[in-house]
C-alpha positions as semicolon CSV with decimal commas, in nm:
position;residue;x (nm);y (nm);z (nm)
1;X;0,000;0,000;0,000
2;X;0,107;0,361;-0,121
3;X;0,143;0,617;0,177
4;X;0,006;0,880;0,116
5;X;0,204;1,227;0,181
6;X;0,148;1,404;0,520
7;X;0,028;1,750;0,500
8;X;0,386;1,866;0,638
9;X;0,587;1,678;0,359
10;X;0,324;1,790;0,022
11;X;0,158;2,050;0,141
12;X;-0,063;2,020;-0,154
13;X;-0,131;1,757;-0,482
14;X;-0,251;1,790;-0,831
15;X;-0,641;1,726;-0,884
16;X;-0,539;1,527;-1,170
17;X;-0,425;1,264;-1,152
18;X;-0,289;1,263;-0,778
19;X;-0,678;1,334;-0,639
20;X;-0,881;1,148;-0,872
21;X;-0,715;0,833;-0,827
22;X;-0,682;0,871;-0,458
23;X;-1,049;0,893;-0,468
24;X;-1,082;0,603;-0,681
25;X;-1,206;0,886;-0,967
26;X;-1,190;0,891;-1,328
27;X;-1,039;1,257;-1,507
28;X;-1,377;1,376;-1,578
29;X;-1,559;1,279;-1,282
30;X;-1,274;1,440;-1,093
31;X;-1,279;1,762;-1,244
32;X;-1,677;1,789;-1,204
33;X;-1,629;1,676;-0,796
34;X;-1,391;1,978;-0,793
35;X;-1,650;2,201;-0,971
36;X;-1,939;2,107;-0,733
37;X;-1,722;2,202;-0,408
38;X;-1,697;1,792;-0,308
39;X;-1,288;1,829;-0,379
40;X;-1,169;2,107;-0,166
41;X;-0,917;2,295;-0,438
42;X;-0,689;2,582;-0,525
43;X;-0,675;2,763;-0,879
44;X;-0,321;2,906;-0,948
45;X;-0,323;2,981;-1,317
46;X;-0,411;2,730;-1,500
47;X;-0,332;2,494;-1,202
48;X;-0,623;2,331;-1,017
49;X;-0,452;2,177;-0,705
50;X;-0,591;2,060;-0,352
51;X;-0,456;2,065;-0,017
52;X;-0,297;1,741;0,110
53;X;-0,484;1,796;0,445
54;X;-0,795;1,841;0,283
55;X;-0,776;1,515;0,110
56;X;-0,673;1,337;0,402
57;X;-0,965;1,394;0,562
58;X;-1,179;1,305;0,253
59;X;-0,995;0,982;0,216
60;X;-1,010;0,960;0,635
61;X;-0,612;0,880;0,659
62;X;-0,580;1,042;0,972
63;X;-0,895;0,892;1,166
64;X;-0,798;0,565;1,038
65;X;-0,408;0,635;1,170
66;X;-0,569;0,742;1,532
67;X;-0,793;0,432;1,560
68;X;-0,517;0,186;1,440
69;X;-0,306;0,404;1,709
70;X;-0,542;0,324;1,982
71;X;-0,579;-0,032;1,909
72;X;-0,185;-0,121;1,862
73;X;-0,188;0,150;2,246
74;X;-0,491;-0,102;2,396
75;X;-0,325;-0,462;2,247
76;X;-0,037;-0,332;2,442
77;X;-0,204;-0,305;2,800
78;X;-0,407;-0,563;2,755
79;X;-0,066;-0,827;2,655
80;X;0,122;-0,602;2,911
């Protein structure tokens, strides 16, 4: 499995194709996401990119990085 960048190391990623495929997205259904507001994004230019934190929380990295926290923190006490 990939890891995905923290917000500290990318601060941001490319909608395309960094985003989309994240998301499990195809180009065009991407790009309409990001026009309806459901992909949080930033236009520089011609540049359409998104914040890494922002897409950490769509994708639920971090929550799933606390909980797996906890348990390894619980399996720990419980074994200890």
């Amino acid at each position: 499995m990939k890891v995905f960048p923290s917000a500290d190391e990318q601060p941001t990623v490319p909608l395309w194709p960094t985003t989309g495929r994240a998301l499990g997205l195809g180009r065009s259904a991407t790009y309409a996401a990001a026009e309806r507001g459901e992909i949080p994004t930033i236009r520089l230019g011609g540049r359409i990119i998104v914040p890494t934190a922002a897409l950490r929380q769509l994708l639920q990295l971090d929550q799933l990085a606390a909980a797996e926290s906890l348990e390894h923190c619980c399996d720990e006490l419980d074994n200890g």
